[in-house]
C-alpha positions in Angstrom: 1.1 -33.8 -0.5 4.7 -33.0 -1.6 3.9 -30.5 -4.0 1.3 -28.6 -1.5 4.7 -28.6 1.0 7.5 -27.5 -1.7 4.6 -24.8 -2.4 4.5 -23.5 0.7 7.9 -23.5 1.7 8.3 -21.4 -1.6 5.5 -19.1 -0.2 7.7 -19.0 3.0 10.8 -18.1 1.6 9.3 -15.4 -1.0 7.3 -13.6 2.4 11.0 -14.2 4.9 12.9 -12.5 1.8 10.4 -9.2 1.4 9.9 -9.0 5.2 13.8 -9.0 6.3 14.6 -7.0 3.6 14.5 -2.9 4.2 13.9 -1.0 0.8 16.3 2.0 0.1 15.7 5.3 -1.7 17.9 3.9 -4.4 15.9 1.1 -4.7 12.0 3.6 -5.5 14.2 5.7 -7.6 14.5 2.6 -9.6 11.5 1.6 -9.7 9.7 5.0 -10.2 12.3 5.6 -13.3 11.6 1.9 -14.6 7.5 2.7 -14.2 7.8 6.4 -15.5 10.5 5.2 -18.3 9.1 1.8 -19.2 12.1 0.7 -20.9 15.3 -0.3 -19.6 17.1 2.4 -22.1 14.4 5.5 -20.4 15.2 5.0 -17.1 18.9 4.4 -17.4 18.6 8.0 -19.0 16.9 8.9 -16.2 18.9 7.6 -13.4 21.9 9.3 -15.9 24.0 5.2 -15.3 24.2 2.8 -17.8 21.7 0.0 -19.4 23.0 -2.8 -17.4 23.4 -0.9 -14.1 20.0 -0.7 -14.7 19.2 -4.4 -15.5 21.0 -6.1 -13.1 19.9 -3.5 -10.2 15.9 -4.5 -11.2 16.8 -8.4 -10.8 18.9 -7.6 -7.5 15.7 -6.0 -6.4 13.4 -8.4 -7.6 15.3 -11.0 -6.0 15.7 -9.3 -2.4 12.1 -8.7 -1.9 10.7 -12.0 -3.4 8.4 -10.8 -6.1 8.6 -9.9 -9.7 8.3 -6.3 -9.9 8.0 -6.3 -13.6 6.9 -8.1 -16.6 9.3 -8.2 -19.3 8.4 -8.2 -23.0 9.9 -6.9 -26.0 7.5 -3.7 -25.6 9.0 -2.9 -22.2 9.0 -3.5 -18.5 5.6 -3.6 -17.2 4.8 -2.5 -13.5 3.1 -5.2 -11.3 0.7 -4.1 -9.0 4.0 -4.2 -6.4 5.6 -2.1 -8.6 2.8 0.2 -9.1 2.4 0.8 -4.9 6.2 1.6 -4.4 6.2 3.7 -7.5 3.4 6.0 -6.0 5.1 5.6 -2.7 8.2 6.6 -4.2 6.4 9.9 -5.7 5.0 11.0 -2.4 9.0 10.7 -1.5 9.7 13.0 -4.5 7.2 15.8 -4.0 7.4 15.7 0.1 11.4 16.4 -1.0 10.6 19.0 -3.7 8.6 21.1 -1.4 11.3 20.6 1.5 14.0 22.3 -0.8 11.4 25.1 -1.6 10.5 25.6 2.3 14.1 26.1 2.9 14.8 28.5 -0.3 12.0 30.4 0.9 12.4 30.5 4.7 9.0 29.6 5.3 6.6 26.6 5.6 4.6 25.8 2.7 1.0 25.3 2.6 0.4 21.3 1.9 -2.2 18.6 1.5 -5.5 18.0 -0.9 -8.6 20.2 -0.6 -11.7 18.9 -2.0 -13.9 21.8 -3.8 -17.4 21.9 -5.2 -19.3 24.2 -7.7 -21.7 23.9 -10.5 -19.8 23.7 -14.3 -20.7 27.5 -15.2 -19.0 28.6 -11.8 -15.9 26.3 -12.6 -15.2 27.2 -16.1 -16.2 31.2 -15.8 -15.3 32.1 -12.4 -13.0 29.5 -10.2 -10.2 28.7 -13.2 -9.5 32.0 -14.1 -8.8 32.9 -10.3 -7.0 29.6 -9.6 -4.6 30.3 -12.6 -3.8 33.8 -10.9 -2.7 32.7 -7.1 -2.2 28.5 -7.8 1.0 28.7 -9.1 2.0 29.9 -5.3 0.7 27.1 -4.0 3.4 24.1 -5.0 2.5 21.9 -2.6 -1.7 22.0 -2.6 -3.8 19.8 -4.3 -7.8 20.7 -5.3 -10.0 17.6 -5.8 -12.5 19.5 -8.0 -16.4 18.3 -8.3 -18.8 19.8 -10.0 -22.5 19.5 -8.6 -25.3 21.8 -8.0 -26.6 20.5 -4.3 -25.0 21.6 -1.0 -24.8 17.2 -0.3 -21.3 17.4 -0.9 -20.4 19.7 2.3 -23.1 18.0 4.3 -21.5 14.3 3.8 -18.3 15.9 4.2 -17.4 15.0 0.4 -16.0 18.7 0.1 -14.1 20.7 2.0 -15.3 24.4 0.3 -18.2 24.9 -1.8 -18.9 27.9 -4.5 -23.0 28.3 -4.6 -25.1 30.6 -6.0 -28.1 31.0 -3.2 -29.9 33.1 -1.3 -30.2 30.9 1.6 -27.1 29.0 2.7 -27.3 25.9 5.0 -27.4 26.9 8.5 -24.7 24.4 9.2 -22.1 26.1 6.6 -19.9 29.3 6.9 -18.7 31.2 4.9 -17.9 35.1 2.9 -20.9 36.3 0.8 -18.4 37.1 -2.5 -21.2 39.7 -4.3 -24.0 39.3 -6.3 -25.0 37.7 -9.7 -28.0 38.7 -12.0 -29.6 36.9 -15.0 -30.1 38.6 -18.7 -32.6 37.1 -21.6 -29.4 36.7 -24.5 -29.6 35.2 -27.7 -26.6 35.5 -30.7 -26.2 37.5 -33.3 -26.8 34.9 -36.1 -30.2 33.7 -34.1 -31.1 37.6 -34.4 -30.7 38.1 -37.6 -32.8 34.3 -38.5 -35.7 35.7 -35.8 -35.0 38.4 -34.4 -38.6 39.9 -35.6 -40.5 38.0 -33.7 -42.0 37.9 -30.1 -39.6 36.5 -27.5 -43.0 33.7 -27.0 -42.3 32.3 -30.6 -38.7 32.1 -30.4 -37.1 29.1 -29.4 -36.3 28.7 -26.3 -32.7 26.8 -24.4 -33.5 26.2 -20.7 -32.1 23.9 -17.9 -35.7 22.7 -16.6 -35.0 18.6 -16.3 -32.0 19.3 -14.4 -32.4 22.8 -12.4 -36.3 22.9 -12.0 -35.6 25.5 -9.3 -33.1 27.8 -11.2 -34.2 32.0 -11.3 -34.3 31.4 -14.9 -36.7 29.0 -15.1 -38.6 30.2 -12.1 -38.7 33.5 -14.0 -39.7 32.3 -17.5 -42.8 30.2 -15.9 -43.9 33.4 -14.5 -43.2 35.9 -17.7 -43.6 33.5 -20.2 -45.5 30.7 -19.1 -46.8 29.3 -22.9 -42.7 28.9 -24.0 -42.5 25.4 -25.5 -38.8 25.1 -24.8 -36.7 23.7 -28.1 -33.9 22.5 -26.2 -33.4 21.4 -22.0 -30.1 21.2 -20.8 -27.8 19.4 -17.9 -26.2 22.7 -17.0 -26.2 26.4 -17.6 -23.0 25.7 -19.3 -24.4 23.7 -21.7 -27.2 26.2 -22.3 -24.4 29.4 -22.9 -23.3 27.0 -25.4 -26.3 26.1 -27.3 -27.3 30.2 -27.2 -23.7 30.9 -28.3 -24.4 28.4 -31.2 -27.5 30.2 -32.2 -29.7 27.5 -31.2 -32.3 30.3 -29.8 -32.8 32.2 -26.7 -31.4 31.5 -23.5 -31.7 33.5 -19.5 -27.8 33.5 -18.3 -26.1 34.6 -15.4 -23.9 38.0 -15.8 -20.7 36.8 -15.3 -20.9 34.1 -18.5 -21.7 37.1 -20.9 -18.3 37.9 -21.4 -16.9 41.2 -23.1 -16.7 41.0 -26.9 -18.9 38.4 -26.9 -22.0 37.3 -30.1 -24.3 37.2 -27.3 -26.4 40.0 -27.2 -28.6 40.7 -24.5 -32.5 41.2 -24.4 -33.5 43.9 -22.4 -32.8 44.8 -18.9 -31.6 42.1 -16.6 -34.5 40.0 -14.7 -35.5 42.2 -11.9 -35.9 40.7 -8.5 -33.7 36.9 -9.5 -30.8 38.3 -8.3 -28.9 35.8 -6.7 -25.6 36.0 -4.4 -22.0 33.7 -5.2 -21.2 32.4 -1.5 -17.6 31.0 -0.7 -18.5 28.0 2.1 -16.9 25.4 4.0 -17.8 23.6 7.5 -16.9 25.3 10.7 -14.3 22.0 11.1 -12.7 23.0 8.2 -11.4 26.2 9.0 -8.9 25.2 11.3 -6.9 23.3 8.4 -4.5 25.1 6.9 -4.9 24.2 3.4 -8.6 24.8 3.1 -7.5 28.0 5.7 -5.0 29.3 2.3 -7.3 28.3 -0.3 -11.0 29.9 1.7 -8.2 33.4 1.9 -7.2 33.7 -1.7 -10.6 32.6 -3.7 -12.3 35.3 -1.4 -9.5 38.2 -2.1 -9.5 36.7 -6.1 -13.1 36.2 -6.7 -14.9 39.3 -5.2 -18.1 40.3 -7.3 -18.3 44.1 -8.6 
């Protein structure tokens, strides 16, 4: 019974200390320096003081707030999971200061907060990088949440704030900019040519998305045209098919804007007439009104405008 009292009068003491105690910004420098550093000797570099400083500042903390913040080892200092919540409190401190010291150099408020975006692989890695890497770097102070998916679920759960989609029938429910329009082209490589490139596009072998994309132009297209194909290779993605083609696996039905200039893959023929398919920019009409996904709708509708 005494042990179950000291024990709770401990308890008592450790909660009094950490609630009557009011943490500085000194005090999350520290500790951000100590969690980014990990040694005593790194974050005394950091905070440009001394190694003790340093040492007897972490037990002064530790000590007013009633909790070890670290554990020590001849490795390091290790973050607790107290440690770990102040050190990301004390980023959110760093950055919200970072972009007030830009706001004021600029003379002009700076777009902020984290917009969640959706697209399939293939849009991601040939379309939406190269345009983020021309208009992000403006942009200090927004975060993307990127998620790549083929189904419009995201928006609808409200999962995503804008969506890139290729379709010719957008949900009802979404807006949105119509950005141009993408068409598909039988490829295969140069090396895959030169092994086969004498016989009939039936015999060849064939790289297709089917398991994963039943509903794809490509594959609604090659069950039409070639409807005896006994594909080699299915796929989770149309990037993973550019790659297999690229490899000179076989044969493969791509959209335009993967067939890039210079490229081994040589096309087929004339691109697949009437699977056309347009790139739409979309978001929820709730959306629009925020001034993040407001910045980000503007620019990847200026930046990624089909010819």
């Amino acid at each position: 019974m005494l042990a179950a009292t000291q024990s709770e009068l401990a308890s008592e003491q450790v909660i009094n200390a950490a609630t009557h105690y009011r943490i500085n910004h000194a005090d999350l420098a520290l500790i951000l320096a100590l969690v980014r550093g990990k040694t005593l000797a790194r974050a005394a570099e950091q905070l440009k003081v001394d190694v003790s400083t340093v040492f007897r500042a972490v037990r002064r903390l530790e000590a007013c707030v009633g909790t070890a913040l670290f554990d020590k080892s001849r490795t390091g200092y290790r973050p607790t999971g107290a440690a770990i919540v102040l050190a990301q409190q004390a980023e959110s401190a760093e950055q919200a200061l970072a972009l007030a010291q830009i706001s004021l150099e600029q003379g002009q408020q700076i777009v902020s907060g984290t917009v969640r975006l959706t697209c399939t692989e293939a849009v991601l890695q040939n379309l939406l990088l190269p345009a983020l890497t021309r208009f992000m770097p403006d942009y200090p102070g927004l975060k993307l949440e990127l998620n790549t998916s083929s189904t419009f679920a995201n928006l609808s759960r409200r999962d995503a704030d804008i969506a890139l989609r290729l379709t010719n029938s957008p949900p009802e429910h979404l807006v949105g900019t119509r950005l141009g329009t993408v068409s598909y082209q039988l490829c295969a490589s140069d090396s895959y040519l030169r092994r086969h490139g004498t016989q009939e596009h039936e015999a060849m072998h064939w790289i297709a998305p089917d398991d994963f994309l039943p509903d794809h132009p490509t594959v609604t297209w090659r069950r039409q045209q070639f409807p005896q194909v006994n594909l080699a290779y299915r796929c989770s993605s149309m990037l993973a098919v550019a790659q297999l083609a690229r490899a000179g696996m076989g044969v493969a039905a791509l959209p335009d804007f993967m067939l890039r200039e210079g490229d081994d893959l040589q096309r087929l023929g004339a691109p697949l007439e009437g699977y056309d398919t347009a790139l739409w920019l979309l978001t929820r009409p709730d959306c629009r009104a925020l001034r993040s996904v407001s910045a980000l709708f503007s620019e990847l509708t200026h930046t990624l405008k089909l010819g």
